[in-house]
N, C-alpha and C positions, 0 to 999 in steps of 0.2 A: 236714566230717570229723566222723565220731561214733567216741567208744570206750565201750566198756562193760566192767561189771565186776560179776561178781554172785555169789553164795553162802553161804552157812549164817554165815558171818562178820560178814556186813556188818549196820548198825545206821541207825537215825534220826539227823538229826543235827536239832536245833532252830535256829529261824531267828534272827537278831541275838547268836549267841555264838560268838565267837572268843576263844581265853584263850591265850596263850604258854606256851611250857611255863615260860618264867622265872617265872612268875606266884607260882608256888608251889616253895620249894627244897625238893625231896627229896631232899638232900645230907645232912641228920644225921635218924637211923635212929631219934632215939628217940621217935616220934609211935607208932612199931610198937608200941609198948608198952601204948599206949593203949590200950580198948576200941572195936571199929567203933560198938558200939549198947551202953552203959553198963545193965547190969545183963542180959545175954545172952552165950554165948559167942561167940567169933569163929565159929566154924563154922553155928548161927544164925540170929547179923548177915548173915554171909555169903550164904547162904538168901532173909534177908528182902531183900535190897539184888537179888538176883538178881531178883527178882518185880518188880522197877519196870519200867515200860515205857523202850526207850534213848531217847525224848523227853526224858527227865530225865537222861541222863547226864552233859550237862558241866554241869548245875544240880548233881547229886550230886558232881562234880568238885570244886568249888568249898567245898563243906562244911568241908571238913580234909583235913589231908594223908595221914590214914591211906584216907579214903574215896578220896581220889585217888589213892593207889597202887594201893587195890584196884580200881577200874573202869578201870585201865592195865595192867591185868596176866592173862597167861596163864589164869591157875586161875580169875578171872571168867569168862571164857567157856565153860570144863568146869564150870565152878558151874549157869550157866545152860544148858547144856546139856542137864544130870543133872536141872533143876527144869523141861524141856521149856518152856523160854522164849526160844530162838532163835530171830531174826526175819530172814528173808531179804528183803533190798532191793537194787536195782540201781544202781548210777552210772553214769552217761551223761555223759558228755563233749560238749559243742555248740560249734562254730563259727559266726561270722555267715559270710555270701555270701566277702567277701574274707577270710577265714580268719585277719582281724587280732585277733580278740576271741573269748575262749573263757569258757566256765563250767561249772562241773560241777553236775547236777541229782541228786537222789535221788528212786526211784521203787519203788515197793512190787510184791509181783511182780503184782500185776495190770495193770500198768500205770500206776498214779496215780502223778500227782506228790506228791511231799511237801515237799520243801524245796531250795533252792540251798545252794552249798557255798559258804563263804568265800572272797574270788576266791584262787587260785594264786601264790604268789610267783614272781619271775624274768619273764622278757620270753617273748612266744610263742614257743610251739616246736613243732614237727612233725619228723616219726621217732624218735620218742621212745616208750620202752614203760611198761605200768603192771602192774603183779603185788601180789596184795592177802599180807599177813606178818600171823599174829596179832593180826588186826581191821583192820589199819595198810594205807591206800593210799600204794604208793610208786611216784613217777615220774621216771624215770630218765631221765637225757641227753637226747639229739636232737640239733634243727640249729635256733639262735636265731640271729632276723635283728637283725644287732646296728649299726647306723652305715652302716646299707643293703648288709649285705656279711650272709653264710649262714657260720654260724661253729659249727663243731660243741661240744656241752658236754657238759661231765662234771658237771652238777649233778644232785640227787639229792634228792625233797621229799617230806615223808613227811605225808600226812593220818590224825591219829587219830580213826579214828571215833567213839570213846569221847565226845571231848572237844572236839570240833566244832574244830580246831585245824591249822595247817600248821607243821610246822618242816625246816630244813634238814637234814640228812645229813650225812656226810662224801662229797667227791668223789671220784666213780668214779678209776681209776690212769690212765685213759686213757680220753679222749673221743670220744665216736662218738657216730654218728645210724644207722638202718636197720639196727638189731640185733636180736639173738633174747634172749628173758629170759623165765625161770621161775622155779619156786618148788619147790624140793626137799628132803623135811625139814627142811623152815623158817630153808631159807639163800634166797640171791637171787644167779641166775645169770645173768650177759650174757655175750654170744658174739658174737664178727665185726663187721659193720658197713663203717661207714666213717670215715676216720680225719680230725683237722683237716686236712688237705691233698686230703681225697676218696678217699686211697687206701684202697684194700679193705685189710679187718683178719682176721687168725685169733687173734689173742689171744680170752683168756676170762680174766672175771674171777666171782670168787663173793663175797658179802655177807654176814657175820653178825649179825644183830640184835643178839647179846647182848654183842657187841665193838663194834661201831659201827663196822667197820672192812671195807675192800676188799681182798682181796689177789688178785695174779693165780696162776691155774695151768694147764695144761699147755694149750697154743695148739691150734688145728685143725691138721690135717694141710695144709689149702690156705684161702686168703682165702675170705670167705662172706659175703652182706648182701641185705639184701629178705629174711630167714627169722624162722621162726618158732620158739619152744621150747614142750615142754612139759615134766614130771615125772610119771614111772609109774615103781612101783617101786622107790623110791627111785634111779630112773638117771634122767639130762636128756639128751631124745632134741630134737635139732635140725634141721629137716626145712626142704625150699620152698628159695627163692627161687633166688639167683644165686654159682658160683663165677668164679676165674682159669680152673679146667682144663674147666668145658663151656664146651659153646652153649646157651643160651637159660638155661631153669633149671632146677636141679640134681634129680633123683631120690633124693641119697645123703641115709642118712640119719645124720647126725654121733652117735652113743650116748657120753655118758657115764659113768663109773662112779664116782663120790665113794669108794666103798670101796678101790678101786687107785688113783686118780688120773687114770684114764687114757682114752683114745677108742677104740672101734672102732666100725664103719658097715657098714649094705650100702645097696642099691640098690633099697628097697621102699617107696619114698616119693612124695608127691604131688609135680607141679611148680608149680603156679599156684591158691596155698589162698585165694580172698577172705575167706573167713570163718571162724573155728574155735573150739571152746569145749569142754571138758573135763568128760564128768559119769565120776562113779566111775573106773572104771578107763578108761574110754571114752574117745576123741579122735574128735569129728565136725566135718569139713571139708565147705566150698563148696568145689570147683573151678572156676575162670574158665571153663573150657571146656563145662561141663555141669551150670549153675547148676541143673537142675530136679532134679539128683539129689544126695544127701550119703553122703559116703563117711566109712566109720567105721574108726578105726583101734583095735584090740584089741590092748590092752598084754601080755594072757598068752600070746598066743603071735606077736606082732608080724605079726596078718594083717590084710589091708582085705576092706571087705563094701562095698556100692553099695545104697542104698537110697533108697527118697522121702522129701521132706523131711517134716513137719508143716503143715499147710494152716492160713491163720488163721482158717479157722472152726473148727479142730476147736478152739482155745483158748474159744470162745466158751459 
């Protein structure tokens, strides 16, 4: 099994550092005080810190605590935005043959490898999703084989790229594996699934980064699992897999709107997406039925196109 995860976000991580976030308390605030680079302003320091390449980032982590807040923090990545210093790299997920042993790799977009991730805390898991928050790899729930029994989890592990680091979350309200999860104005949204007893789920819940906290809101109209989410528009549209009310899998496509609360759907959706990834407003799907073509979904006015894919000579 491979996942990937890739975008203007993502950074280097260097090899042999893992730091806890306990490492360093950023619990009393008056380190802010301090100068980032003693005899420059913050704004800069700021500047200069941005120009480091992210191979140095949890080495700069490690400096002080004001340096560590600010390679933790939101306005570092508009800093380095603004000084055109964003480096796009990809994460890749690997499994061995028996799918006992996983590790995450880092790869530059041409393909090279660059480094391995610090292993993953908790026990293997599969149907479990990943959505990247403000630099932050988060991987949500699944189905861990736990005392040789498939037990669904509500765990939640969040990789800073910043700082080459994994820490725990708070757990999801409710546990599932074979969910939908995206990322909508920089909340974190799961949908459906399946429940610890296997039953099909229409709960939803959404995640705040800057609360640390889960809360649920307004459920599907019907149970839904094997789907997919994305965010366009600030609405989380949930497409694919399987309900209770068809046969086979489902066409509907679940919209929601964070501004009311609330869901409406129609029936202009893929059924069987193997592949799918998000550029700009765009959504482009494999179809199991007709891998040689990719069908593009267009958030402005919610139509699909049918096109060829990219050949891998023309990357060459």
């Amino acid at each position: 099994m491979q996942a990937f995860v890739s975008g203007k976000k993502r950074v280097v991580v260097s090899n042999g550092m893992c730091f806890s976030k306990d490492n360093l308390d950023l619990g009393s605030e008056n380190y802010r005080d301090d100068p980032l680079i003693p005899g420059l302003s913050d704004d800069v320091a700021k500047m200069c810190l941005a120009l480091v390449p992210r191979t140095s980032f949890p080495s700069m982590g490690r400096v002080c605590k004001k340096w560590r807040y600010v390679v933790k923090s939101k306005e570092f990545i508009t800093v380095r935005r603004l000084a055109g210093m964003l480096e796009e790299w990809l994460y890749v997920l690997t499994t061995n043959a028996g799918g006992k042993e996983s590790h995450w790799e880092v790869m530059d977009s041409q393909g090279r490898k660059l480094s391995s991730l610090p292993p993953m805390p908790g026990p293997a898991k599969t149907g479990f999703k990943v959505v990247v928050v403000d630099g932050k790899l988060l991987v949500v729930a699944g189905c861990a084989l736990i005392n040789g029994s498939l037990v669904a989890s509500s765990d939640v592990y969040q990789f800073d790229t910043c700082l080459n680091s994994w820490s725990k979350l708070d757990d999801l309200k409710e546990a599932r594996y074979e969910f939908a999860c995206a990322e909508v104005n920089g909340l974190v949204y799961v949908v459906g699934g399946h429940g610890v007893d296997g039953e099909s789920l229409s709960s939803a819940e959404v995640y705040d980064p800057e609360t640390g906290v889960w809360t649920f809101i307004e459920s599907l109209r019907r149970p839904r699992w094997g789907c997919f989410a994305s965010g366009f528009n600030g609405k989380l549209y949930v497409m694919g897999g399987r309900s209770n009310f068809t046969i086979g899998n489902s066409k509907l496509v679940d919209v929601y709107n964070p501004q009311c609360g609330s869901w409406c759907g129609n029936k202009n959706g893929l059924t069987m997406v193997t592949a799918h990834v998000e550029v700009g407003k765009k959504l482009f799907c494999i179809d199991w039925k007709n891998q040689r073509k990719m069908s593009v979904f267009n958030a402005e006015d919610e139509t699909w196109e049918v096109c060829d894919p990219p050949h891998a000579a023309s990357f060459l």
